[in-house]
Backbone bond lengths (Angstrom), bond angles and torsions (degrees), N, CA, C in turn:
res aa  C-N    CA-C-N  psi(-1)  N-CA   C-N-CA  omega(-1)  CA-C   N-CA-C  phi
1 X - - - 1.446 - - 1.524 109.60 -
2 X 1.178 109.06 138.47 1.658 108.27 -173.11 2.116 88.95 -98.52
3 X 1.465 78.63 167.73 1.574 98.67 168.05 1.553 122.68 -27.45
4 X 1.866 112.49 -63.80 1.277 106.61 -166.54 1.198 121.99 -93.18
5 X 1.764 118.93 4.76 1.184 136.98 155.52 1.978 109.43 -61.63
6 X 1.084 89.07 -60.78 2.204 102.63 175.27 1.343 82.76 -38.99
7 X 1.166 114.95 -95.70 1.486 135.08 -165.06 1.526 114.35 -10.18
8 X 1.132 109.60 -62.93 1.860 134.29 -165.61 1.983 97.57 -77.78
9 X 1.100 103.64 -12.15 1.817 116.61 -175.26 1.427 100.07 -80.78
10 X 1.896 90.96 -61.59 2.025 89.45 -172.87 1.412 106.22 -71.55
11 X 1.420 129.61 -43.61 1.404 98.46 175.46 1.126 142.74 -114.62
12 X 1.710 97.76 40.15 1.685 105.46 134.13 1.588 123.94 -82.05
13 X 1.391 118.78 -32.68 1.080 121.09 145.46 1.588 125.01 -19.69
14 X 1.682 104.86 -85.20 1.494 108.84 -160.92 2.069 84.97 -57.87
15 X 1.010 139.01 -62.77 0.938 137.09 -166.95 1.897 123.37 -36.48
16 X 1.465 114.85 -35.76 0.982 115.91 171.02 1.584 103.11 -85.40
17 X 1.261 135.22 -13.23 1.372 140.77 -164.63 1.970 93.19 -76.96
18 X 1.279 97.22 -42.35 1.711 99.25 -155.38 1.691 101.37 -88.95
19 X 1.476 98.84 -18.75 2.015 107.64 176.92 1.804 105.55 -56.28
20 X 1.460 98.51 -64.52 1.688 114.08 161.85 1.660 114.83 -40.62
21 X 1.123 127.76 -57.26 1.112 128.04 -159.31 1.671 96.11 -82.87
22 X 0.815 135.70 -17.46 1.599 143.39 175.63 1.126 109.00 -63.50
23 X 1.567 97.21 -68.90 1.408 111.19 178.38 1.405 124.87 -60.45
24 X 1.269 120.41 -19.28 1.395 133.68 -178.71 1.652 85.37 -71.25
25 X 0.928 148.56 -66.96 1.518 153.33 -144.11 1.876 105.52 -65.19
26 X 1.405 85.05 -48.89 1.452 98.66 -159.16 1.769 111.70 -80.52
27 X 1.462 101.54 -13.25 1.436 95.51 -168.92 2.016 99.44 -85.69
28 X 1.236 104.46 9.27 1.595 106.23 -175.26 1.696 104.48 -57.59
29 X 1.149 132.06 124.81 1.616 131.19 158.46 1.432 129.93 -88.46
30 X 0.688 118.03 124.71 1.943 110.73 -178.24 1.516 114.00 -68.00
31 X 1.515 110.59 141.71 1.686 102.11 -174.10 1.759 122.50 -30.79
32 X 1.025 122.79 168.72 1.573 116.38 156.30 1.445 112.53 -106.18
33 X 1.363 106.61 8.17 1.205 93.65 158.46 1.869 121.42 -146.29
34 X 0.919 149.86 -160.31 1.860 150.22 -179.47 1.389 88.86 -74.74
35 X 1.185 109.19 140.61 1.735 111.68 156.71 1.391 104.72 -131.91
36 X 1.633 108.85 121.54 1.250 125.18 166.57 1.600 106.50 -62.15
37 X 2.340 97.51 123.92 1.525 97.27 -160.00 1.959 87.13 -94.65
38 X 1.582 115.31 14.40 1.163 111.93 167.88 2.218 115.62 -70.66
39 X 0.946 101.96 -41.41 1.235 144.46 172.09 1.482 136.43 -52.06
40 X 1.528 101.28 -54.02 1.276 112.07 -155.33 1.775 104.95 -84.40
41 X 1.361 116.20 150.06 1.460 128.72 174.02 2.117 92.68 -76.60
42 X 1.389 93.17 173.44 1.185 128.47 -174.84 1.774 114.55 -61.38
43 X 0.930 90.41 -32.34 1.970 118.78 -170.81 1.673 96.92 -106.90
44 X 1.531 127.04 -33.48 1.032 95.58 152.45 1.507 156.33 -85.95
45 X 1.194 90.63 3.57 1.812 120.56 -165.79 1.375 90.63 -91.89
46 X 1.623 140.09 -36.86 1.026 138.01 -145.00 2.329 91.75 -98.06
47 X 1.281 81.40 -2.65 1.629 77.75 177.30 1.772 113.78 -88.61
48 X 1.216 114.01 -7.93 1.622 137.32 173.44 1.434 101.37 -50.89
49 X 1.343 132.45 154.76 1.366 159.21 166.83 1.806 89.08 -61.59
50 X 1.431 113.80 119.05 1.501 108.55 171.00 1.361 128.39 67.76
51 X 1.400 117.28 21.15 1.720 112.47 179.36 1.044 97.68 -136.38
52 X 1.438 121.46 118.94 1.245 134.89 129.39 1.329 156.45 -23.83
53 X 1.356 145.47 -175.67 1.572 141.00 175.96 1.560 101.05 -70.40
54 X 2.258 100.17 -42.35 1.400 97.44 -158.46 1.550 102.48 -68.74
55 X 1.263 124.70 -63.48 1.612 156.20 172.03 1.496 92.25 -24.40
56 X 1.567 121.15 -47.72 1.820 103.67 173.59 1.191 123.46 -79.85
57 X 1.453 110.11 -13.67 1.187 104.48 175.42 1.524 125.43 -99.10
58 X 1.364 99.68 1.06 1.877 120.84 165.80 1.409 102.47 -65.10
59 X 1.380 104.28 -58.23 1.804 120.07 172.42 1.410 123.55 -18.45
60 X 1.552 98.67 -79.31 1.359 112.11 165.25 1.093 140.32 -61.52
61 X 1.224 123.78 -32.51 1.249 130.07 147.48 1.612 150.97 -50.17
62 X 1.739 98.27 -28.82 1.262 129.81 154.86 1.568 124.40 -79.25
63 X 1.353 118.90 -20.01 1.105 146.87 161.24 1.644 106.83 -64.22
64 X 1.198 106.52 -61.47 1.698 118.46 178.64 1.773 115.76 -44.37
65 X 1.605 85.71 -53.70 1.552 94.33 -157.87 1.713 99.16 -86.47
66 X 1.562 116.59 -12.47 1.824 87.63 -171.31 1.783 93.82 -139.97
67 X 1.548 104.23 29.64 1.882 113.84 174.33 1.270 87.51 61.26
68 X 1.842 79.91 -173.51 1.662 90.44 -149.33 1.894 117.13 -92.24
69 X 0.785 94.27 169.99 1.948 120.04 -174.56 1.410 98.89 -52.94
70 X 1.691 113.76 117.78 1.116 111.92 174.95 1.490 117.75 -101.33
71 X 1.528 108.54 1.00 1.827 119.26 171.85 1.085 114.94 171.45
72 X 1.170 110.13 136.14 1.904 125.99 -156.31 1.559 105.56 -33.76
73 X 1.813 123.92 -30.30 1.471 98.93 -166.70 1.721 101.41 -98.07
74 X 1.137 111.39 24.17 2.406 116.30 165.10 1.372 84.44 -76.45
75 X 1.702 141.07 3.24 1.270 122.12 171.24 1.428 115.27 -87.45
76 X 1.570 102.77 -17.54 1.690 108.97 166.66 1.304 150.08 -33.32
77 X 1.834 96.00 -27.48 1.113 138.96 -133.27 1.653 99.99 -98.01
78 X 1.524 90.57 -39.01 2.046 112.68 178.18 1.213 116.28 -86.81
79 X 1.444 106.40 126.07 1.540 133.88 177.52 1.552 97.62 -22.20
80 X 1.231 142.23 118.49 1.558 130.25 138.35 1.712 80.96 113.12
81 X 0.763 130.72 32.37 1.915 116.55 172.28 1.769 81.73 -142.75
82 X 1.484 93.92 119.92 1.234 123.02 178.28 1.336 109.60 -108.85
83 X 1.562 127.84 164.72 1.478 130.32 162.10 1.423 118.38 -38.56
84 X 1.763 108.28 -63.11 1.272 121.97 -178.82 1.810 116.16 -39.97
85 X 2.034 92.66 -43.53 1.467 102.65 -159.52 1.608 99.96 -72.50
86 X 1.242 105.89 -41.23 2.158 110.31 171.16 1.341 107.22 -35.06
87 X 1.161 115.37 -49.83 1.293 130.75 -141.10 1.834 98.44 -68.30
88 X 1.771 99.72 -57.43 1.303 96.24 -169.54 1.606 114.12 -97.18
89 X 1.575 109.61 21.47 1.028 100.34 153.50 1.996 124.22 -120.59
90 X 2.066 95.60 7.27 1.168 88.32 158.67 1.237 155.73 -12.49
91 X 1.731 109.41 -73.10 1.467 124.15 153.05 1.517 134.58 -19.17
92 X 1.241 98.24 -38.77 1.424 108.25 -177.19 1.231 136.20 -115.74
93 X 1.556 106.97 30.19 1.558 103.62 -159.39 1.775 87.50 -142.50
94 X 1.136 124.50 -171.70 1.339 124.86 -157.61 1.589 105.22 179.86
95 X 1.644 138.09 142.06 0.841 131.43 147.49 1.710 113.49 -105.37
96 X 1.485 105.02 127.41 1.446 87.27 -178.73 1.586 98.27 -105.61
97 X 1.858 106.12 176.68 1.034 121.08 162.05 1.687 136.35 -25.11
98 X 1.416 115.64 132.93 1.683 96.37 178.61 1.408 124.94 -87.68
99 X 0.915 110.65 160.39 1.661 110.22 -159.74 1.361 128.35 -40.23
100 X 0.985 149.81 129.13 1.464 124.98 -178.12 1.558 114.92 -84.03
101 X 0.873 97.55 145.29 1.862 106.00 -175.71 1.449 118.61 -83.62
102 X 1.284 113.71 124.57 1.161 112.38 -166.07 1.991 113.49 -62.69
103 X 1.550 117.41 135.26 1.745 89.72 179.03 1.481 113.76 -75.28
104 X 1.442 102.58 163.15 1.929 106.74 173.98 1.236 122.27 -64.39
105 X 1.446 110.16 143.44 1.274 112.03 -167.25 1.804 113.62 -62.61
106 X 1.080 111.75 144.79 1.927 94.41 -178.19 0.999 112.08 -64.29
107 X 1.370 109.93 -179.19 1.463 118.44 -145.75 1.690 85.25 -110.52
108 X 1.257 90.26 157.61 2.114 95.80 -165.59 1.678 90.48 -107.00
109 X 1.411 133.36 134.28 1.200 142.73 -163.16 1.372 96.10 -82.06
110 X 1.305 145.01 168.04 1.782 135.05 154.15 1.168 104.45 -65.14
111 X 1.216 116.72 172.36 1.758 118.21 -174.74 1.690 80.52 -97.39
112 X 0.995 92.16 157.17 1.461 112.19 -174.98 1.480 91.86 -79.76
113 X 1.815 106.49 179.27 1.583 120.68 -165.91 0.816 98.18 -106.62
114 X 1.840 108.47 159.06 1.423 123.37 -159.74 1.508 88.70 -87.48
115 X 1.590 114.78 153.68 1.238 116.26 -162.70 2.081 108.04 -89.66
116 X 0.936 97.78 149.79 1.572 85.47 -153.42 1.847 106.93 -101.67
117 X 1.008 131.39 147.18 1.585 131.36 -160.91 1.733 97.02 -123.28
């Protein structure tokens, strides 16, 4: 193979390399529906406009250490979530309600006393 044969190889190469890798980016969809970021697993956060493996796993982790999200912008708070980035993943994110607590079980009376003769 001469030179401008090599040549015309790698960048058809890099060229089909970066078609794939484009497309890898672009075929991402945003939920169809709100995902509570109180809630959500790792894989689901990563379905958001702009978040990543690392960025979900900032999530959760920030989630871990200071409880849960009391309104979409406590996401401000994480490395790499910008205004812009809130913004376009606004739409799709949700804080829901906190859990409700279950009430205590009632209280069991003593059995009354054996009757005495």
């Amino acid at each position: 193979m001469n030179y401008r044969n090599t040549a015309a190889l790698l960048l058809f190469s890099a060229l089909l390399f970066l078609t794939f890798a484009v497309s890898a980016f672009a075929t991402k969809n945003p939920p169809t529906h709100p995902i509570d970021i109180n809630l959500a697993s790792t894989k689901e956060l990563e379905e958001l406009p702009g978040i990543g493996p690392t960025t979900a796993k900032a999530i959760i982790q920030f989630r871990m250490k200071t409880g849960r999200f009391h309104r979409v912008e406590d996401l401000l708070a994480i490395r790499g979530i910008s205004e812009a980035k809130l913004a376009k993943m606004r739409p799709y994110i949700t804080v829901g309600p906190p859990p409700q607590k279950a009430p205590p079980p009632p209280k069991k009376s003593p059995p009354p006393p054996p009757p005495s003769h």
